[in-house]
TIMI-2910 file (N, C-alpha, C, CB; in pm, 1 decimal, decimal comma, always signed):
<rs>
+----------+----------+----------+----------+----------+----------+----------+----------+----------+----------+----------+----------+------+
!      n_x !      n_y !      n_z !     ca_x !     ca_y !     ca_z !      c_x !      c_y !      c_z !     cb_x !     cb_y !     cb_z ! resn !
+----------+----------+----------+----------+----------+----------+----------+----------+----------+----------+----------+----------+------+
! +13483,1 !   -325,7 ! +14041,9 ! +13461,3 !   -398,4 ! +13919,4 ! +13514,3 !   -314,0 ! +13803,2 ! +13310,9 !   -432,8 ! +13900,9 !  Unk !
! +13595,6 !   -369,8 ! +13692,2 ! +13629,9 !   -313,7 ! +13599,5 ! +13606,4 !   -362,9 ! +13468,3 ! +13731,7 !   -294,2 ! +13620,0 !  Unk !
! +13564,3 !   -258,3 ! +13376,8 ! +13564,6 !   -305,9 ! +13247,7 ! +13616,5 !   -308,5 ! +13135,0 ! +13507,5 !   -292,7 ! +13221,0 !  Unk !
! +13718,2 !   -389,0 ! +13055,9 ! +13788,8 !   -335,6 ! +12971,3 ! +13805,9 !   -383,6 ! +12843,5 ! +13882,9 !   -323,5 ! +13017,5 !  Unk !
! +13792,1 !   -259,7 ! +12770,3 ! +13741,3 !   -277,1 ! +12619,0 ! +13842,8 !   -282,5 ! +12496,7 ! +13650,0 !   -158,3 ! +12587,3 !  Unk !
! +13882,1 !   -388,7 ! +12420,7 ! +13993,0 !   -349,7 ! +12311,6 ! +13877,1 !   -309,1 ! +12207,3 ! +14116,5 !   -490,7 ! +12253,4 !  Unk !
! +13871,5 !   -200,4 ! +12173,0 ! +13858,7 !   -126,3 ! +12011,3 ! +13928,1 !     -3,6 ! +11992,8 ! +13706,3 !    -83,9 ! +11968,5 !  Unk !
! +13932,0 !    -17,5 ! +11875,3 ! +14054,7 !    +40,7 ! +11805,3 ! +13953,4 !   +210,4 ! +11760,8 ! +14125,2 !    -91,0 ! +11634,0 !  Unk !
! +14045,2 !   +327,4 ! +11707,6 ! +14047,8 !   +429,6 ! +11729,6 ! +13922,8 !   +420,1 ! +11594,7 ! +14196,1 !   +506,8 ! +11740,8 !  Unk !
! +13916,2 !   +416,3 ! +11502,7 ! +13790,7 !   +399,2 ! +11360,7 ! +13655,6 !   +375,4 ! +11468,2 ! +13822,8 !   +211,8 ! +11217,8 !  Unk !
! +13669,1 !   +241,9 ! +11549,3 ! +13535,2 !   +177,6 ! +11622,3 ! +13525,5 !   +300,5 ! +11678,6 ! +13537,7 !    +34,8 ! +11733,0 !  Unk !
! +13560,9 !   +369,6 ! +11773,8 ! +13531,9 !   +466,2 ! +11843,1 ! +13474,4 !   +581,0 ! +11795,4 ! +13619,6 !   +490,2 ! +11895,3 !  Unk !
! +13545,8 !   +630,1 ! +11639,6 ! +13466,2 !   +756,0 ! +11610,5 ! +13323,0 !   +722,2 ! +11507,4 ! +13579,8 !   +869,3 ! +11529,0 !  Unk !
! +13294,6 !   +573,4 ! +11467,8 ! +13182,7 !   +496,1 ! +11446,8 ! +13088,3 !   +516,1 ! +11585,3 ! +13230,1 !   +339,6 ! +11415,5 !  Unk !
! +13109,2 !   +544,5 ! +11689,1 ! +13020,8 !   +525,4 ! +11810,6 ! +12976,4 !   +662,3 ! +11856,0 ! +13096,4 !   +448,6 ! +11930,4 !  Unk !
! +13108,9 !   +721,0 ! +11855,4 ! +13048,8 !   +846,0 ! +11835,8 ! +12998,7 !   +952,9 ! +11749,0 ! +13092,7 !   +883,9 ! +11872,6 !  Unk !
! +12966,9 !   +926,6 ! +11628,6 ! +12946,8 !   +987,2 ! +11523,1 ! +12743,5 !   +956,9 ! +11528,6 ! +13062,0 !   +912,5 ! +11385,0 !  Unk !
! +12744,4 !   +771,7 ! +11614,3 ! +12580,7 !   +767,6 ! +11634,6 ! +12529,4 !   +866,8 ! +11787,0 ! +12530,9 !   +572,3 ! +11659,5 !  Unk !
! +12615,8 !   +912,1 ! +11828,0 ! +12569,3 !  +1028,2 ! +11951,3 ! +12476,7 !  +1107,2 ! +11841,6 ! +12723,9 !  +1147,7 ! +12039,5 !  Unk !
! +12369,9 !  +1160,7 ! +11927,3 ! +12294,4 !  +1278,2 ! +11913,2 ! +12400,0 !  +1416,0 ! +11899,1 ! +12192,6 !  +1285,4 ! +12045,8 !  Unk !
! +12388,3 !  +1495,0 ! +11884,9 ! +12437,7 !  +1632,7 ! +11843,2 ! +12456,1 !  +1687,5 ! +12013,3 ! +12306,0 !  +1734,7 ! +11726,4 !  Unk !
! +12430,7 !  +1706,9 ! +12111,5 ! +12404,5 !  +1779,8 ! +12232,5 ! +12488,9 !  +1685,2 ! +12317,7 ! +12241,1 !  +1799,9 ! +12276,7 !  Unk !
! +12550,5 !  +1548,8 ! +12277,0 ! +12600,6 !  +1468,1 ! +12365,2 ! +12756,0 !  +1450,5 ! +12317,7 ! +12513,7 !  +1338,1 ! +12373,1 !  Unk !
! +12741,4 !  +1477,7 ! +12165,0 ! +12853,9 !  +1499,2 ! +12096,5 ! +12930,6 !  +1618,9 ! +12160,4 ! +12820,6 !  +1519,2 ! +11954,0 !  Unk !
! +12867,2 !  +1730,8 ! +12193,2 ! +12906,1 !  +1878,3 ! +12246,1 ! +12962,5 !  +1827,7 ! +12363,9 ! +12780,8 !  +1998,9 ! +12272,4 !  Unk !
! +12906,0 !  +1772,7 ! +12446,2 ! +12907,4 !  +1733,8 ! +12566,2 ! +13079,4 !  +1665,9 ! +12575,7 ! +12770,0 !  +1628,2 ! +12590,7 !  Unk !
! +13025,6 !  +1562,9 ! +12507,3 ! +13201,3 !  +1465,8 ! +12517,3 ! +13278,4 !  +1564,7 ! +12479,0 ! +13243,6 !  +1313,5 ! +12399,0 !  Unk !
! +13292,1 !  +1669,8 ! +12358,0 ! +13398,8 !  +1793,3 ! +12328,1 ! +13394,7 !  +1853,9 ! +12433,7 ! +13375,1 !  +1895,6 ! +12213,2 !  Unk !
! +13341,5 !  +1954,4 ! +12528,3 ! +13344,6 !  +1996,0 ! +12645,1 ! +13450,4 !  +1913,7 ! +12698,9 ! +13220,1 !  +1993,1 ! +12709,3 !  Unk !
! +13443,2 !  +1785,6 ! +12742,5 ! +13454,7 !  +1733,9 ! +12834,8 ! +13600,4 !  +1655,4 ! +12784,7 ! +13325,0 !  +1665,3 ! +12875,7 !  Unk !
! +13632,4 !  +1639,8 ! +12687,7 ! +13767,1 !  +1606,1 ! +12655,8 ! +13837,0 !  +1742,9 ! +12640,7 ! +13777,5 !  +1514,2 ! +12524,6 !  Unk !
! +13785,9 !  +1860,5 ! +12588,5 ! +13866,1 !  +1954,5 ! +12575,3 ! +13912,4 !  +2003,0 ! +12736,8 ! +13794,5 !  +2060,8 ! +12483,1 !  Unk !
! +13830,2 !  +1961,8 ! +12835,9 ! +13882,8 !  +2034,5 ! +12977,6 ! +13935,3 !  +1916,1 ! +13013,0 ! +13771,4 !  +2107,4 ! +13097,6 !  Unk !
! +13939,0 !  +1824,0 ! +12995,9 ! +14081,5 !  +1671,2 ! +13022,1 ! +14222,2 !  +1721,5 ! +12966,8 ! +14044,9 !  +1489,7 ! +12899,8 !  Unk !
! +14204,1 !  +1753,4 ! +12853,4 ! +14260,9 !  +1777,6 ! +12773,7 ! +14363,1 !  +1948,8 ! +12889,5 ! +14142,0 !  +1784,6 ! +12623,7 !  Unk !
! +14311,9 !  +2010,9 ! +12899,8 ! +14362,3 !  +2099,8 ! +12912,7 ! +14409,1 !  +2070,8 ! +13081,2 ! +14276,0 !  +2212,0 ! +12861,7 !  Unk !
! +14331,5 !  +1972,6 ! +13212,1 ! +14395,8 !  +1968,0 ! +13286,2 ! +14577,4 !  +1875,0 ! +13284,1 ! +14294,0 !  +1936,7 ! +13359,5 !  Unk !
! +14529,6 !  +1839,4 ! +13221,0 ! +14690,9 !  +1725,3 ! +13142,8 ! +14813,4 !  +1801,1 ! +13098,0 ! +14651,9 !  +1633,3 ! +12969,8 !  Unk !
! +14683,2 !  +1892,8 ! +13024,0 ! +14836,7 !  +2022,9 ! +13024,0 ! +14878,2 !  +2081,5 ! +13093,7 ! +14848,6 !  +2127,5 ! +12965,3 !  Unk !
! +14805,0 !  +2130,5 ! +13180,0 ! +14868,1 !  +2172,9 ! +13308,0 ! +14964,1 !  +2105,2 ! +13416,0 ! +14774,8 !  +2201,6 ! +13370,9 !  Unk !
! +14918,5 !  +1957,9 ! +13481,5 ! +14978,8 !  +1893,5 ! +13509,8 ! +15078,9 !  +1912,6 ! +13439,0 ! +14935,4 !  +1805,3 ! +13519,9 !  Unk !
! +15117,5 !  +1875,4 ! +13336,2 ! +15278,2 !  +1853,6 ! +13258,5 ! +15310,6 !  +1967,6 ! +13265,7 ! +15301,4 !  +1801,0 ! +13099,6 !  Unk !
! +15263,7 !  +2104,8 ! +13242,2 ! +15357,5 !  +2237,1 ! +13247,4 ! +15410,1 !  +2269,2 ! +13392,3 ! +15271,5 !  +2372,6 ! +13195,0 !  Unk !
! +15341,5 !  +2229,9 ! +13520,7 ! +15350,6 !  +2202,1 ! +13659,8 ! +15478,8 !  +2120,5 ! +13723,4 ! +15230,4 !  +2129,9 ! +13688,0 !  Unk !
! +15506,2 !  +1984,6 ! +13630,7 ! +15582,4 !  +1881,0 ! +13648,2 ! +15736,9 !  +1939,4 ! +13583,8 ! +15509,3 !  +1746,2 ! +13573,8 !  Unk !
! +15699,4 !  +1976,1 ! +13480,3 ! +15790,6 !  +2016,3 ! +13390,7 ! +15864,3 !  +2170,9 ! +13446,0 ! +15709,0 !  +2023,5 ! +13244,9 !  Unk !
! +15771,3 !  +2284,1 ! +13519,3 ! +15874,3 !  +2367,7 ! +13609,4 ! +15965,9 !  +2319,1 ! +13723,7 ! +15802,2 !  +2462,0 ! +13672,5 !  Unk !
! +15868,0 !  +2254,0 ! +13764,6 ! +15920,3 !  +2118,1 ! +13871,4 ! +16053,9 !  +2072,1 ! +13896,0 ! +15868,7 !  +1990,1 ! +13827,0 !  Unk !
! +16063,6 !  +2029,2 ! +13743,9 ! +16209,5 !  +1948,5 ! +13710,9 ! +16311,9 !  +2023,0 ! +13661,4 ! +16199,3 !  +1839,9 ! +13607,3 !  Unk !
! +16244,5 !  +2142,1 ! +13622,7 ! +16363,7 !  +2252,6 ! +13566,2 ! +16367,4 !  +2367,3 ! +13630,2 ! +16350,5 !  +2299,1 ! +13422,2 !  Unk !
! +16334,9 !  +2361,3 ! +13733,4 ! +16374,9 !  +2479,3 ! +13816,2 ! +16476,6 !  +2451,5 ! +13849,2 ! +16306,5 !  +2520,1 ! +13921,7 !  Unk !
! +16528,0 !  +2625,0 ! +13868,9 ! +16688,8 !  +2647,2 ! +13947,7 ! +16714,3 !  +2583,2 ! +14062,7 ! +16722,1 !  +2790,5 ! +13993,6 !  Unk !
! +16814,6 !  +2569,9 ! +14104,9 ! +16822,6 !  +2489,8 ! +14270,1 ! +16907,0 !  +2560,6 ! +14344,7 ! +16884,3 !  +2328,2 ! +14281,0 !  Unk !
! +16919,2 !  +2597,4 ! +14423,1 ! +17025,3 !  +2644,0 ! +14533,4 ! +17126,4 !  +2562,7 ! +14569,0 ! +16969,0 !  +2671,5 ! +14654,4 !  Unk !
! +17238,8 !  +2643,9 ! +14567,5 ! +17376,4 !  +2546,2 ! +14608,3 ! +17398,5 !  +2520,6 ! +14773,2 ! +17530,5 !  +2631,6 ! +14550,3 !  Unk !
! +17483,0 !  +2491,6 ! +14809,3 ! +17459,6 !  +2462,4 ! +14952,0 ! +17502,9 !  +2627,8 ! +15004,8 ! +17569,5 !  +2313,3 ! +15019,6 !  Unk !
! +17612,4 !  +2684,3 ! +14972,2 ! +17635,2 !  +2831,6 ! +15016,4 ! +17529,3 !  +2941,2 ! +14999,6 ! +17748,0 !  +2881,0 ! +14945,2 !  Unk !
! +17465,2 !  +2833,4 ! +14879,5 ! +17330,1 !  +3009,4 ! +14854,3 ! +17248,2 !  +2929,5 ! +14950,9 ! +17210,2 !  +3064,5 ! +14640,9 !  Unk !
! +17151,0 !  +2829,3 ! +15011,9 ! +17157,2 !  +2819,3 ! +15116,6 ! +17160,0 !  +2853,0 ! +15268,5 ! +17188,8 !  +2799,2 ! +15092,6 !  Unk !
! +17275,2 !  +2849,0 ! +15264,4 ! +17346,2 !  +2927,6 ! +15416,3 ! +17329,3 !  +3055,1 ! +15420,1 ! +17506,7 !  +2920,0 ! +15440,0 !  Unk !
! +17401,1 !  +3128,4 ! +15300,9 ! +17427,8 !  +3255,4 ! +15288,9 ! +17271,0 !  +3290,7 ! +15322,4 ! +17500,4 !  +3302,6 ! +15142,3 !  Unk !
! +17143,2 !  +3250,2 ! +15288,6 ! +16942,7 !  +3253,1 ! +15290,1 ! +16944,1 !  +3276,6 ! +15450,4 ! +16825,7 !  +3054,7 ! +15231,8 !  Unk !
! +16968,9 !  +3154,1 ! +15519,0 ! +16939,1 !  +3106,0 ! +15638,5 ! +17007,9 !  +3218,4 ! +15683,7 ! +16976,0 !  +2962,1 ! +15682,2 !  Unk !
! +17166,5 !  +3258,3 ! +15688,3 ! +17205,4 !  +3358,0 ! +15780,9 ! +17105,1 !  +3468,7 ! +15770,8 ! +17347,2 !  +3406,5 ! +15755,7 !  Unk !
! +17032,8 !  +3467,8 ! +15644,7 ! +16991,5 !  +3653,5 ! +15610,3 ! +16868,7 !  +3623,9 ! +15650,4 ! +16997,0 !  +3740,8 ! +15429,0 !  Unk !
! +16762,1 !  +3504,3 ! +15692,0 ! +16682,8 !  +3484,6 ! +15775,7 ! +16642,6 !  +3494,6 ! +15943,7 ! +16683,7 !  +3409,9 ! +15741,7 !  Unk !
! +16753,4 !  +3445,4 ! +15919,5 ! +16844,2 !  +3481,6 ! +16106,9 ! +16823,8 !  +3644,7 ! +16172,9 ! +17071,1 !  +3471,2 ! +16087,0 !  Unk !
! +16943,7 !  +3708,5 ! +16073,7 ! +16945,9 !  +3850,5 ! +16059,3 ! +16828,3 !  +3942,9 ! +16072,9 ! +16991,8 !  +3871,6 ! +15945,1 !  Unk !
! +16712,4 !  +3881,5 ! +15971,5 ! +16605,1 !  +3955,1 ! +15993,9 ! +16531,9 !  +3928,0 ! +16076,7 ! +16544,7 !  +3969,3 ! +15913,6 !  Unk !
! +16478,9 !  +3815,2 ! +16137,7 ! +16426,1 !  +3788,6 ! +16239,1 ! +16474,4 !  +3875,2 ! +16343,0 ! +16437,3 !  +3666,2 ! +16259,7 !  Unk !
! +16581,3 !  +3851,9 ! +16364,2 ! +16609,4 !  +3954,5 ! +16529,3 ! +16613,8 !  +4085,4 ! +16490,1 ! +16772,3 !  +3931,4 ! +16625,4 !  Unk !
! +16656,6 !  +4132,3 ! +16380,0 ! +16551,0 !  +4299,0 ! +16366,6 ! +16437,3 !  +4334,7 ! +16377,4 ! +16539,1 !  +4358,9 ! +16264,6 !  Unk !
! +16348,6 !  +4222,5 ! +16392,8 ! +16190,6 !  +4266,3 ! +16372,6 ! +16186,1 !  +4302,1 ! +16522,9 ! +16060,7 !  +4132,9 ! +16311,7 !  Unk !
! +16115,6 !  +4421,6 ! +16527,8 ! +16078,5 !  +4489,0 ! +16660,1 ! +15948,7 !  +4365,3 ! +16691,7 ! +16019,8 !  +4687,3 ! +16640,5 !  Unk !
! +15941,4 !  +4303,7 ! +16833,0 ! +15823,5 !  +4264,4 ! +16876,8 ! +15688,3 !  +4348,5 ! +16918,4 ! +15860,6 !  +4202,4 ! +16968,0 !  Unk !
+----------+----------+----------+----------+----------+----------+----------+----------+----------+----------+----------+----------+------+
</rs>
């Protein structure tokens, strides 16, 4: 079941302005750590998309030097 509300940004700080003082804290808490997982997400997404990439030779050139070391490792 869902509920969904059109009021506008004024109605809202009218609603919360009748919060008690300790519930007011509460919603700040609690938007400020929304707030900060959102940022993360986006700084996450955003290395994501701008990280370096490997060409197909840097690649190969990895895999051979994976190869390489593997069969040096003493068992």
């Amino acid at each position: 079941m869902e509920l969904r509300l059109d009021i506008n940004y004024n109605q809202i700080l009218r609603l919360i302005r009748q919060l008690p003082k300790k519930d007011i804290k509460k919603l700040t808490n609690t938007l400020q750590s929304e707030v900060a997982i959102k940022e993360s997400d986006l700084s996450l997404q955003e290395l994501v998309l701008h990280a370096p990439t490997w060409t197909d030779s840097e690649i190969e050139d990895y895999s051979k030097a994976r190869i390489h070391f593997n069969k040096s490792r003493i068992a």
